[in-house]
ZAMARGU-4260 file (C-alpha; in steps of 0.2 Angstrom, whole numbers, plus 5000, padded with zeros to 4 digits):
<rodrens>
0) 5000/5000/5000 | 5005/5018/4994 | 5008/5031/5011 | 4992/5040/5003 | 4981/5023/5003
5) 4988/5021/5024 | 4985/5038/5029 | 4968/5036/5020 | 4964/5019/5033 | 4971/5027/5047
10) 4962/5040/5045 | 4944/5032/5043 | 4949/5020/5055 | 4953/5034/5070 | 4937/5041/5065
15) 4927/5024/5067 | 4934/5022/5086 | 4930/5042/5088 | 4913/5039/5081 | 4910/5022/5092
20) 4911/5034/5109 | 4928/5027/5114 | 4937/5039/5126 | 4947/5050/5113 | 4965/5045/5122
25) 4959/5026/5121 | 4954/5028/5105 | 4970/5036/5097 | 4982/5023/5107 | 4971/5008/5100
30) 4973/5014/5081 | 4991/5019/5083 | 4996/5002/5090 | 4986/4991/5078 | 4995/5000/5063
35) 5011/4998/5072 | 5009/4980/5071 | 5002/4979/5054 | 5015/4991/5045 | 5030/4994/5055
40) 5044/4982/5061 | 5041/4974/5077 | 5055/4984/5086 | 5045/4998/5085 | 5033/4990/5096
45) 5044/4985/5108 | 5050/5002/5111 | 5032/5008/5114 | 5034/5013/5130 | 5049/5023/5127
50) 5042/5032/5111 | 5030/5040/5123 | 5040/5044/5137 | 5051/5055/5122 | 5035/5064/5116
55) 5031/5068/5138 | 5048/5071/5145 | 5045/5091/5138 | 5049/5101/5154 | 5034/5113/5145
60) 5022/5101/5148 | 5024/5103/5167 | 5017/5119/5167 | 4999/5112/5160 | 4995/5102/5176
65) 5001/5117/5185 | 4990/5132/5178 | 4977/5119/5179 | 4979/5116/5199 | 4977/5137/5198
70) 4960/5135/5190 | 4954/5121/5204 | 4959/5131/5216 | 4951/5144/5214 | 4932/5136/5207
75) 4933/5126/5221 | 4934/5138/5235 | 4924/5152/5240 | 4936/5164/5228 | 4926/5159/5212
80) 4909/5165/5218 | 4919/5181/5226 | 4925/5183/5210 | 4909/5183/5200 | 4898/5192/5214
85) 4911/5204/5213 | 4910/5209/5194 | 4891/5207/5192 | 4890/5222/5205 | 4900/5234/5192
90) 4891/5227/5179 | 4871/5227/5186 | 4866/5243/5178 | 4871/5237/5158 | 4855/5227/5150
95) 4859/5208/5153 | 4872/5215/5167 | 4872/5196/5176 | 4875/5189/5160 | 4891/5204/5156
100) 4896/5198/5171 | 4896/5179/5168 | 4906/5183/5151 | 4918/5192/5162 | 4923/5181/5174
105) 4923/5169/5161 | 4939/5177/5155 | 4946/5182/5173 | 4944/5164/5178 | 4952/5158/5159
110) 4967/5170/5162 | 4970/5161/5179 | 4969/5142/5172 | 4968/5142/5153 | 4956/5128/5151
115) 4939/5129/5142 | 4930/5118/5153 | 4936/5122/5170 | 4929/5140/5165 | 4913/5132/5160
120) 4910/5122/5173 | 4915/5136/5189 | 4908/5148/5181 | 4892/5138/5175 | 4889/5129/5192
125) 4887/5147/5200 | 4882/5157/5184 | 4867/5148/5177 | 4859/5144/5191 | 4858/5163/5195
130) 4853/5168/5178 | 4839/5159/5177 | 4833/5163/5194 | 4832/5182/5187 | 4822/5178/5172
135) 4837/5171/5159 | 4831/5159/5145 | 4838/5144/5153 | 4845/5142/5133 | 4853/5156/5134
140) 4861/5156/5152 | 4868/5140/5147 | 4874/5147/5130 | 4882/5161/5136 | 4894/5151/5149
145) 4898/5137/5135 | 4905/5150/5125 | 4913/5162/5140 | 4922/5145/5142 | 4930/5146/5126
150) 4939/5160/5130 | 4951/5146/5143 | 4960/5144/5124 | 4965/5159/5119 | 4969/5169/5133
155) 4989/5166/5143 | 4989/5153/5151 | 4982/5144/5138 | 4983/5125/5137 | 4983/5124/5117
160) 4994/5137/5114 | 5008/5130/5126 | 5005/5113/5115 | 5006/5124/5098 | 5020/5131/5103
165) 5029/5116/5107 | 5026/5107/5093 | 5027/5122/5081 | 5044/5126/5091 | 5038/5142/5093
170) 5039/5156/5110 | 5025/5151/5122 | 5028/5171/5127 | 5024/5177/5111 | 5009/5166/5109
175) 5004/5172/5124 | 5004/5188/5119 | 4997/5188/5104 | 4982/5179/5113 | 4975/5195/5124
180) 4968/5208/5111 | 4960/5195/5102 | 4954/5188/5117 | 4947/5205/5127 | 4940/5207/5110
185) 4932/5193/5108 | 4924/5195/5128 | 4918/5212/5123 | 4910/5206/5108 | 4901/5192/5117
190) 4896/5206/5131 | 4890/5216/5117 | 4878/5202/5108 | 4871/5197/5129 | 4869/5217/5130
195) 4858/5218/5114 | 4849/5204/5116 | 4843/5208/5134 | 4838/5226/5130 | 4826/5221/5117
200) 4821/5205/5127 | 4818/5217/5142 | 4807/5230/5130 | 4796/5214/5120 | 4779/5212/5129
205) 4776/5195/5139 | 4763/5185/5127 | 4750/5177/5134 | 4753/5157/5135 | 4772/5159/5132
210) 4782/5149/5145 | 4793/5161/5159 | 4808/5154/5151 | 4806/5160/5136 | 4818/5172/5129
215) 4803/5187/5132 | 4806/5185/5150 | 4810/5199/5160 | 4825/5199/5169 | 4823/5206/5187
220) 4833/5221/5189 | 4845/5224/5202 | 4853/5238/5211 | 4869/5241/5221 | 4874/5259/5229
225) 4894/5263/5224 | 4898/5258/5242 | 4893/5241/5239 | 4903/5242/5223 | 4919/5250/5230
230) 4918/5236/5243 | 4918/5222/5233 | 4936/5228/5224 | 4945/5221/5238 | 4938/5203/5233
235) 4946/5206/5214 | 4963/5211/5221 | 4969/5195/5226 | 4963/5188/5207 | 4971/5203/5199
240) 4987/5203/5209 | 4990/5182/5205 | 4987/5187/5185 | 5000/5204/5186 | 5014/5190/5193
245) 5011/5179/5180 | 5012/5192/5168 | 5027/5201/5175 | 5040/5185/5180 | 5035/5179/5162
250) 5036/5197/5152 | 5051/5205/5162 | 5062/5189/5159 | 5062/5182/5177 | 5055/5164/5173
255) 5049/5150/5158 | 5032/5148/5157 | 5034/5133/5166 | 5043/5141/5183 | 5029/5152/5181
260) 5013/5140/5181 | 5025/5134/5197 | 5022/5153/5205 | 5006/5156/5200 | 5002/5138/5207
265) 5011/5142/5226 | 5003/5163/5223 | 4985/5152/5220 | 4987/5140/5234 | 4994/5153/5246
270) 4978/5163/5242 | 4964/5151/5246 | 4973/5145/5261 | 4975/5165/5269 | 4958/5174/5262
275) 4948/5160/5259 | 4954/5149/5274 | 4956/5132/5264 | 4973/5127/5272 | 4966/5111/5280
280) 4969/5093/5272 | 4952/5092/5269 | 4952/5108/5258 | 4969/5104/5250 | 4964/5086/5247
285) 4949/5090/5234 | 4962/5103/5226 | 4975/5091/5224 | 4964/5076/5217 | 4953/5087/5206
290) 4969/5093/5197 | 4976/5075/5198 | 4959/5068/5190 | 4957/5082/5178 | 4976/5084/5170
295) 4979/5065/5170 | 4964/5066/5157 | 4970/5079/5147 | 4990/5070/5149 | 4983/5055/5142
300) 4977/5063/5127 | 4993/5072/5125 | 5004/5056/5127 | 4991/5047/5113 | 4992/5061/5102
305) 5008/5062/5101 | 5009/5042/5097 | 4996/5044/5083 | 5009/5059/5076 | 5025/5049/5077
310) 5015/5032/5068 | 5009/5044/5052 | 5027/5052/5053 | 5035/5034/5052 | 5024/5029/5039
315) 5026/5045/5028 | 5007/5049/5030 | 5012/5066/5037 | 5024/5070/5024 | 5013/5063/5010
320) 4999/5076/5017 | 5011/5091/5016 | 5017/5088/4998 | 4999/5085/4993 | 4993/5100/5002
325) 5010/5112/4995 | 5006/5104/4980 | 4987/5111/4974 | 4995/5127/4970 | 4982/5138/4979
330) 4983/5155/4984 | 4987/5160/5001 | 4972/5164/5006 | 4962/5150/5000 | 4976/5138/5006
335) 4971/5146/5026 | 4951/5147/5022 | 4955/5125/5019 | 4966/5123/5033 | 4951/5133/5045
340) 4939/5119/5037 | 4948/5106/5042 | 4949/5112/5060 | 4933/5115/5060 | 4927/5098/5054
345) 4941/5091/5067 | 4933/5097/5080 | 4917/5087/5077 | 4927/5073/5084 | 4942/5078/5093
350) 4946/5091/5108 | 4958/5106/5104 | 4974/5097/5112 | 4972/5084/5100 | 4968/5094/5086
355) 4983/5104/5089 | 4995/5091/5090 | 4989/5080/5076 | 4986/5093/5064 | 4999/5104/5067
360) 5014/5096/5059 | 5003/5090/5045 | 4999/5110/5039 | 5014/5119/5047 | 5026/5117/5032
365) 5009/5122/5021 | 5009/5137/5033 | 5026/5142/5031 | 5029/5139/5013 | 5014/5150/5010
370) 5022/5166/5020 | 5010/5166/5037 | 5016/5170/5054 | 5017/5155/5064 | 5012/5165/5080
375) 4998/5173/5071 | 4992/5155/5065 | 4993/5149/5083 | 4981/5162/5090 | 4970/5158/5073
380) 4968/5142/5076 | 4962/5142/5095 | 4949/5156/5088 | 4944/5140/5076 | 4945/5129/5087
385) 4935/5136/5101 | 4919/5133/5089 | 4921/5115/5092 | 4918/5118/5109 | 4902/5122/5108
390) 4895/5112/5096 | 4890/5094/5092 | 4896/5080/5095 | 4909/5084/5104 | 4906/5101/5111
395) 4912/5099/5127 | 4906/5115/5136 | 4886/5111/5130 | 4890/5094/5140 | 4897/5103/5154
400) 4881/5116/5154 | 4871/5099/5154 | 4878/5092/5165 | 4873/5108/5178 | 4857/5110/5172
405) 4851/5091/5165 | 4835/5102/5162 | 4840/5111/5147 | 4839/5101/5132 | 4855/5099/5119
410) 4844/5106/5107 | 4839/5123/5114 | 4858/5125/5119 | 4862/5121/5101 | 4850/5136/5094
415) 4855/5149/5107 | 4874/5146/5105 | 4871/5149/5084 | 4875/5167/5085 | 4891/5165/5097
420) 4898/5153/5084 | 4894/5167/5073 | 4904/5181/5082 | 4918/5170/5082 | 4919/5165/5065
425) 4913/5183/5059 | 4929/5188/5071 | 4942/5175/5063 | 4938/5184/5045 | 4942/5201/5053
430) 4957/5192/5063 | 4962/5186/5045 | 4965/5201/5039 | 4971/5213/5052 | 4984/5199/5057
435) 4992/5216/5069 | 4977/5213/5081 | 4988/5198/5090 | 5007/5203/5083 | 5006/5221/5088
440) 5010/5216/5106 | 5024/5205/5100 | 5031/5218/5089 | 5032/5229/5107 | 5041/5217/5120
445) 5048/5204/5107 | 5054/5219/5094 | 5050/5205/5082
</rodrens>
């Protein structure tokens, strides 16, 4: 068989396990070890165990169990409710202010941990339960967190990036970077969508017959003096302060962005345990094992992953691909409008970490050979990316919002979360061609 008629089978056959509900670690490992046997020498085989300790022993992939412990800590504790109590008070007065809120914290809480669904579910145990009770569609509450949540991959310390950049060989600094305007733009425009919708669900009439969770429900205002508000800023500090040391031992050149997952972790645990008095085993125990259980999931993945891409390197699928891609003589900007199709129609089956490593040295030749930043790319595809998140089959987030509210059906998540996916994909066509939205901070502290 020709390398094209191989990467052909593997292919359909990954798919197959994917489709068949098979854990997507489980499901990659199976494939990758039954082509091994069938089309690779038996040494290879026996050298299993070592082939994946070579794709793991990355000191860079220490900081992924690490930002992750940031983000447990913190929804696990009293500190995510002080967290979102804390920003819906600034935010009350806007139309749909609970819902700005939800959005916000969303990407506070995604700057602290960098993981989609440990922002949705924090978040959306607190967040939805409060929306509805103050008139929110239960659709749209749910809606809203899913796609707050996709936020956790884009902003620093994102999980996907820190994989990009290690396989793209790439600065995790300046990926991280480039993430925050696209990011904070991408917040502001989902505030902006919950703001508009709410004013105009606030001014239709109730109809008689319609449910009360309907999207005409009124949504109960609330009021807080600025004494209220002023005194909820001492609840943001510690939040605020955790993310500046991040920022500044990363950006001033004091650590790697693993010795700094390592500070923000201690700066996190040190927080809960003074302000939020979780220093007993107890409270440290459901920290510790909530990380373990959580980033030995997403490790797995990782190790798989990177078997699956060391099997279609051995067997020249990968290279195969690239020639064959390099090879249709397309322009540029078709040759990018492919590449986001295929990311998207990946992330029907596969979460971003897999997408990222899988897909990733297939195109990045394709990429380069076509004259597009690699930085810029990176931040591209997590934008891409994040509408896997939210929607079917795998959309993660709207199972996370299920899993809250078993109440609200898939379906009615599905139609509310349309015009999200729409602001995101309207946003990676504006992203596309002002690529100085993510490099201009690059260009400042990189002189790149």
């Amino acid at each position: 068989m020709s390398p094209g008629e191989i990467g052909i089978l593997f292919i359909v056959v990954a798919l197959i396990l994917l489709l068949s509900g098979m854990p997507v670690a489980f499901a990659l490992g199976s494939v990758s070890v039954v082509f091994m046997l069938a089309f690779m020498p038996i040494a290879n085989v026996g050298q299993l165990a070592e082939t994946l300790y070579e794709g793991m022993e990355n000191f860079t992939l220490l900081a992924i169990p690490l930002f992750m412990l940031m983000g447990i800590a913190v929804g696990r504790t009293r500190a995510a409710a002080d967290l979102y109590e804390s920003v819906y008070r600034w935010t009350h007065r806007l139309p749909g202010g609970l819902g700005v809120a939800n959005v916000i914290g969303c990407a506070i809480f995604a700057s602290m941990c960098g993981s989609s669904s440990a922002t949705a579910a924090a978040i959306g145990a607190m967040g939805v339960p409060e929306m509805r009770k103050r008139g929110y569609a239960p659709g749209f509450a749910g809606a809203l967190v899913a796609s707050g949540g996709t936020l956790g991959i884009l902003f620093p310390p994102s999980v996907t990036l820190i994989l990009y950049g290690i396989v793209a060989e790439q600065s995790i600094g300046q990926l991280f970077l480039a993430g925050i305007v696209p990011g904070l733009a991408l917040m502001s425009l989902f505030a902006l969508w919950v703001i508009v919708r709410s004013y105009f669900d606030q001014r239709r009439p109730r109809m008689p017959g319609r449910s009360s969770a309907g999207p005409a429900t009124k949504i109960a205002a609330e009021h807080f003096t600025w004494g209220e508000r002023v005194e909820s800023l001492p609840r943001l500090l510690p939040f605020l302060s955790i993310i500046a040391v991040v920022m500044l031992a990363l950006y001033g050149g004091y650590a790697t962005p693993s010795e700094v997952s390592g500070v923000g972790a201690f700066a996190t645990l040190v927080m809960v345990a003074i302000v939020y008095r979780c220093y007993r085993w107890r409270d440290i125990e459901k920290i510790v094992l909530g990380t373990a259980e959580y980033a030995s999931m997403v490790m797995m993945i990782i190790a798989m992953a990177f078997l699956f891409s060391y099997v279609m390197s051995y067997l020249y699928i990968t290279q195969s691909a690239t020639q064959w891609l390099v090879g249709l003589q397309m322009s540029k900007w078709e040759f990018l409008f492919w590449i986001d199709v295929v990311v998207v129609l990946a992330g029907f089956f596969l979460p971003p970490v897999a997408i990222v490593l899988m897909v990733t040295p297939v195109i990045m030749p394709g990429l380069l050979a076509h004259g597009f930043n690699p930085v810029w790319f990176g931040v591209n595809m997590s934008l891409v990316m994040e509408t896997g998140l939210i929607h079917p089959p795998v959309g993660l987030n709207l199972f996370i919002i299920q899993g809250i509210a078993p109440d609200i059906g898939l379906k009615e998540l599905i139609l509310a979360v349309l015009p999200f996916l729409l602001i995101i994909l309207g946003f990676v066509v504006i992203f596309s061609a002002f690529p100085q939205i993510a490099l201009a901070l690059t260009h400042v502290f990189y002189r790149t």
